[in-house]
Every structure is written in C-alpha cells, then in structure tokens.
C-alpha positions, 0 to 999 in steps of 0.5 A: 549822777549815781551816788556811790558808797563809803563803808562804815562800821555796823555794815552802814554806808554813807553816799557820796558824789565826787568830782576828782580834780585841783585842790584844796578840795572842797568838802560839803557838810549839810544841815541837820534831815538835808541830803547831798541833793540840796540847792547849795550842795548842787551848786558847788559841784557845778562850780567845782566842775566848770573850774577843774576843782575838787569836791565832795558831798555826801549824806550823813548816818541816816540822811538822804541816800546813806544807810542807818535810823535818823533817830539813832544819829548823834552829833558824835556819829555824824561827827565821825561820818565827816572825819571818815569823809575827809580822811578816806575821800580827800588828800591834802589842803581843804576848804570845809563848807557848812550850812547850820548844823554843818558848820558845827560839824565842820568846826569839830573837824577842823579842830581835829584835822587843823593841819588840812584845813586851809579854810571854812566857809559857814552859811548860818553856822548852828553851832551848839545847836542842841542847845539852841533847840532845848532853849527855844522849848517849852517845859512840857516839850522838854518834859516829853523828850526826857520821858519818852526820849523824843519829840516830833520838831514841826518842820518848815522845811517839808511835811515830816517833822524833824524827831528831836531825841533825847540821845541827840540833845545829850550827846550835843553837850559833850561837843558844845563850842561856843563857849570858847575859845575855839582855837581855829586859826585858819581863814573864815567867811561867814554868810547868815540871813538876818531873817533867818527864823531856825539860827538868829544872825546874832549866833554867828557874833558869838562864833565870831568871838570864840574864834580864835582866827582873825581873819573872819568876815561875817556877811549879813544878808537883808532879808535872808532867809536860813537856807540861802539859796536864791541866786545872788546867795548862792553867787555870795557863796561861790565868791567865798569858797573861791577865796578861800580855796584859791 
C-alpha cells in the first residue's frame, strides 16, 4: 500500500494511508518514534476495510515516512499535525483511537474539536507524558537536557534510542492534562497492561478521574505489556472501536 501526502507549513508533509468509506471514520494516532506501519495501526485498517468503514493513520512531524527532524517535534506541532489530519482528511463524526502518546494528542483534539468527536478509544493513554519521563529521571539526566538540550532515552523498542530534548519537555507543560478537569463528554474505552513498564495502569485512574465523561470503561490486561498488540489485544481493541463507532 503507497503512502500518500498532506501538505504542511515550511514545505514538510505528513504520510498517510486512507480507506474512504461509512462513518464515523476512525482516526489513528500513534505513540511518541512509532509510524502508520505499526501492528495495531495495520490492524484497524483491515478491519475498516472488511467493514466498509472509514479510517485513516498517518505519521507524525518527523515519524515514520512524513517529513521533518524528530528532534524538532513538540507535542504542539504534532498536536497541530492531528488537527490538519482531521480537518483536512475526514468529515463528519469520529471516533479518535490513541496508543501512549496519542492518547494525548487524541485528547488535546477532542477538546479542540468536540463537536466531531463522537467517542476515544485509548491503548494505554500517556498523557502528560512529558512529565512522566522527567519524573522517572535522575538530576544528572535532567542536568544533561537543561544543558546541552537533549538526552538520548535508551529505548526497548528498537536499537536507536529515543532523544528526549529540552524543547520537547518545555513545550509538554503548556498542554498538561491531568490535573483536571477534562471536559470531554463524549464515550471513552480504555485498554492498559498492568505489566506495562513505559505508562504504570495507575495513570489511566488518573484519566479516568479528570475525565468529565461518564461513560468510561477502563480494561486492564493481566500481563499486558505497553504496546498491546498480540491477537486477543488487538480483538480487545476492535471490540472497542466498534462500539464506539457503531
């Protein structure tokens, strides 16, 4: 399957794969260094295609196949990545679906976009995330992003590591989240490993809390890992976003 591409300002472009079809379309936002390739991401777009629904996933600013420096990405520019994805690629109600970081971008959409966003479907929300990482550093990993603006995250995910910039973690606090409340009304699942060892299944209480929604189901996974994506997970997931989108 091609990628195709969404101009942006600057001359960068975001990649994206669509299938056109029944709403509300279902709209796909990934997790902070994964792409539109990802196991999960793959997996909605058979099942909007065996289903005549439509969805969309793409890449953020300087992920995966879209254009642009990962070092230069903030949670404000990929913020406003998803916004140009919803607004230029779908029409009408949408069901928004977010792994880790996503599901903080999802939420920062929906409130800017409430009046589309029939519903959101989180696999282990990282909201705040930011603020998560810089409380799990040590001073002298700290020390080291205040003074030469990054640090290079070891990563379990692949052999490259993750760079944690300065710009990154400053930018995060002008859209933390969870200190409520969130004034999201719309239906919410919830799907979260209780082995996840990047977002502890404790942080989605803290969502579920701020949320002003109530309708809000959390399912915890025994022995789930962070990423979700073995088949009865990904079964889970489906589940979810056909309830919310049917």
């Amino acid at each position: 399957m091609t990628n195709l591409t969404l101009p942006r300002q600057g001359g960068h472009t975001l990649a994206y794969r669509r299938h056109e079809g029944a709403g509300p379309a279902v709209v796909w936002l990934g997790g902070f260094k994964s792409d539109l390739t990802g196991t999960k991401a793959a997996h909605l777009h058979g099942w909007a295609e065996r289903t005549g629904r439509g969805y969309v996933r793409f890449d953020y600013f300087g992920h995966g196949a879209s254009s642009g420096d990962f070092r230069k990405g903030t949670i404000s520019r990929w913020l406003s990545d998803s916004l140009a994805v919803l607004d230029g690629l779908t029409a009408g109600p949408l069901v928004l679906v977010g792994s880790s970081m996503g599901g903080w971008l999802a939420t920062l959409a929906a409130l800017q976009r409430p009046e589309r966003v029939k519903g959101i479907v989180y696999i282990a929300p990282a909201l705040d995330m930011t603020e998560l990482f810089w409380s799990r550093m040590d001073e002298a990993v700290k020390a080291e992003i205040l003074e030469k603006g990054e640090w290079a995250r070891p990563s379990a995910y692949g052999p490259e590591p993750y760079p944690m910039t300065r710009g990154l973690i400053e930018d995060g606090r002008q859209h933390l989240l969870l200190d409520g409340p969130i004034a999201l009304e719309m239906p919410v699942r919830i799907l979260h490993g209780q082995d996840d060892p990047d977002v502890p299944w404790q942080h989605s209480l803290k969502l579920i809390a701020a949320l002003a929604s109530r309708d809000v189901v959390l399912t915890l996974v025994k022995g789930g890992d962070h990423r979700l994506s073995k088949p009865a997970d990904l079964a889970r997931l489906t589940d979810a976003v056909e309830e919310l989108s049917g």
